[in-house]
C-alpha positions as CSV (number, residue, x, y, z in Angstrom):
1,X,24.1,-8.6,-12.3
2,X,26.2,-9.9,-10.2
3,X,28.0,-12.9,-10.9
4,X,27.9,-15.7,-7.3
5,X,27.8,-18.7,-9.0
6,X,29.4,-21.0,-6.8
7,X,29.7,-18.4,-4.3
8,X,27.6,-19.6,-0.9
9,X,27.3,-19.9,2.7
10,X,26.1,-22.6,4.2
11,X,26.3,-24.0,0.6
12,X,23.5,-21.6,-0.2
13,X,23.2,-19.2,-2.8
14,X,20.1,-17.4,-1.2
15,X,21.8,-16.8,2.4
16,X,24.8,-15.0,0.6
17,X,22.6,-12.3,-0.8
18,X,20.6,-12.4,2.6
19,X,24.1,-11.3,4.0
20,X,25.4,-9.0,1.6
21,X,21.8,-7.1,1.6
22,X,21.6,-6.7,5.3
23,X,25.6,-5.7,5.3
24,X,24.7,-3.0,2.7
25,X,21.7,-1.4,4.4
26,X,23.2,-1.8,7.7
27,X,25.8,0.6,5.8
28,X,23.1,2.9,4.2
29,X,20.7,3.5,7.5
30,X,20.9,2.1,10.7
31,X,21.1,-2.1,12.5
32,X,17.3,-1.6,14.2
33,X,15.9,-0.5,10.3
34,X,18.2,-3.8,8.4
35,X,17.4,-5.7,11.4
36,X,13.2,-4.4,10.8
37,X,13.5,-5.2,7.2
38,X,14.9,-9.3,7.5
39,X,12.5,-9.4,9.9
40,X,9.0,-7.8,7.7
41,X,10.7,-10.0,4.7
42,X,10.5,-13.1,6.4
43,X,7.0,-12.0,7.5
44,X,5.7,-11.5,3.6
45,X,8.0,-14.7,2.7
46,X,5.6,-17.1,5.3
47,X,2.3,-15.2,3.7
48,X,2.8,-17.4,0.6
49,X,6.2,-17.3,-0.2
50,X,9.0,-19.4,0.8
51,X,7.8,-19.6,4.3
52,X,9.1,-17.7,8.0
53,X,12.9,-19.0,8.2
54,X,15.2,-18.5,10.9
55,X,18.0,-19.5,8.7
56,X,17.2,-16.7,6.9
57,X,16.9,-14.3,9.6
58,X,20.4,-15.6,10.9
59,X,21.9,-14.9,7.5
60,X,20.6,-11.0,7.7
61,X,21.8,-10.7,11.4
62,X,25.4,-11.8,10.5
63,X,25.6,-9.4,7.4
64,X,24.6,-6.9,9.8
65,X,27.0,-7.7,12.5
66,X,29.9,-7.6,9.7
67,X,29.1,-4.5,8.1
68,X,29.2,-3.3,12.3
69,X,32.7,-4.5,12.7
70,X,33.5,-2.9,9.6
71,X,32.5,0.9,10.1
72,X,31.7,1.7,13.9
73,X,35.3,2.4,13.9
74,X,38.4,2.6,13.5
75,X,40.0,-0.3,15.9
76,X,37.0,-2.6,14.8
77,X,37.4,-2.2,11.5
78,X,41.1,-2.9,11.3
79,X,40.4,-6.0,13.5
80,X,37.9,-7.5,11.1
81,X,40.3,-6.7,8.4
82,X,43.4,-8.6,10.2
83,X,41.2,-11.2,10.8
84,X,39.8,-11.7,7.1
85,X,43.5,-11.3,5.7
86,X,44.2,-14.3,7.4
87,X,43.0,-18.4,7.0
88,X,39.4,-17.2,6.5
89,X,36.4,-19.6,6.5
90,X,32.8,-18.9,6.7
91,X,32.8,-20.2,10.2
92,X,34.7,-17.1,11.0
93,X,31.7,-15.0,10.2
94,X,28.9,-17.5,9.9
95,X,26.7,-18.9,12.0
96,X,26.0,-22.3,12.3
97,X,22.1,-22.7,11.6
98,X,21.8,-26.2,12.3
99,X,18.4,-26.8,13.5
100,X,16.8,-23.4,12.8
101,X,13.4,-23.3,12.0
102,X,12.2,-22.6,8.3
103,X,9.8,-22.9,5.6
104,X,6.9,-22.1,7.9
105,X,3.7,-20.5,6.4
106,X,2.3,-17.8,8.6
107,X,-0.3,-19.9,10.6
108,X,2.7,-22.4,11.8
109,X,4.9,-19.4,12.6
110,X,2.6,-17.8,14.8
111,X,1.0,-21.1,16.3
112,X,4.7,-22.1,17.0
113,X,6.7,-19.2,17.8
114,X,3.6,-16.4,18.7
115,X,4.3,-13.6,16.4
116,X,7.6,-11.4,16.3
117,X,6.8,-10.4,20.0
118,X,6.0,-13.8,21.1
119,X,8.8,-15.4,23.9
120,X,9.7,-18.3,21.4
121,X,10.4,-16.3,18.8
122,X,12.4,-13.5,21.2
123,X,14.1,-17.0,22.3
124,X,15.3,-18.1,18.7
125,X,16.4,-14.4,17.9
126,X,18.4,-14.5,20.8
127,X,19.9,-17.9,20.3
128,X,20.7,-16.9,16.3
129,X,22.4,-14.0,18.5
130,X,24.5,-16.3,20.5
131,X,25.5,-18.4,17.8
132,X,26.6,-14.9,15.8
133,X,28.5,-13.8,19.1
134,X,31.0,-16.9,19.0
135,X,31.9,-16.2,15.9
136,X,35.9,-14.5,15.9
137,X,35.1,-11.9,13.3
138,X,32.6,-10.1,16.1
139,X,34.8,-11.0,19.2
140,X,35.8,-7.3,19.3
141,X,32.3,-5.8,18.8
C-alpha cells in the first residue's frame, strides 16, 4: 500500500488519490472513459455514499489534464517537466475548489443540478474546467 500520509491537496488525503487514479487511467485508456468513470463514481458515491461532489470531480479532471500534459507529446511533456522542476506548488496543478458543491445525496443532485446532462451541472463541469485551464502546468495543452 501506498504510503501518503501527509501527502494531500487541498489538505485532503481523498482528492490526492482522486488525482493519481484519473492520471493513471487517463494513461491506461483514453480522457472521455477517466473522465466517464469520476463522473459514474460520483454518481454511486450520492446513492448512499459520500454524496455527488464537485470537488471530487475537479480532483479527477486535473489528474486527467496532468497525465495529458505528460504523454500527448513530446513538447508537452518536457514543458510540464520544466515546470514541475521548478518552485512547485499545488496551485500549479490544482484547482481551486472553493465553493464547489459536495456531499449531495442523489435527490439534491438532480433537484439542484438536473442529472449529468442537466445545464447546471454542464455549467459547474465547465467552470471546474476554467478553473483547471488557469492553472500554468496546462497553459501549453
Amino acid at each position: 500500500k501506498p504510503k501518503t500520509k501527509g501527502v494531500h491537496l487541498a489538505k485532503r488525503g481523498d482528492l490526492l488519490l482522486h488525482f493519481i487514479i484519473s492520471a493513471g487511467l487517463k494513461i491506461v485508456s483514453d480522457s472521455g472513459i477517466s473522465a466517464a468513470i469520476g463522473e459514474y463514481k460520483e454518481l454511486l458515491d450520492s446513492d448512499g455514499g459520500t454524496g455527488f461532489s464537485f470537488v471530487d470531480l475537479a480532483a479527477d479532471t486535473a489528474g486527467i489534464r496532468f497525465a495529458e500534459a505528460a504523454t500527448n507529446n513530446k513538447q508537452t511533456a518536457i514543458n510540464l517537466q520544466n515546470i514541475m522542476a521548478g518552485s512547485t506548488t499545488e496551485t500549479t496543478f490544482f484547482p481551486d475548489i472553493t465553493g464547489l458543491p459536495e456531499s449531495m445525496n442523489d435527490k439534491t443532485f438532480n433537484k439542484l443540478f438536473g442529472g449529468v446532462d442537466g445545464p447546471k451541472y454542464k455549467s459547474m463541469v465547465q467552470t471546474i474546467e476554467s478553473r483547471i485551464a488557469t492553472k500554468s502546468a496546462y497553459s501549453n495543452l
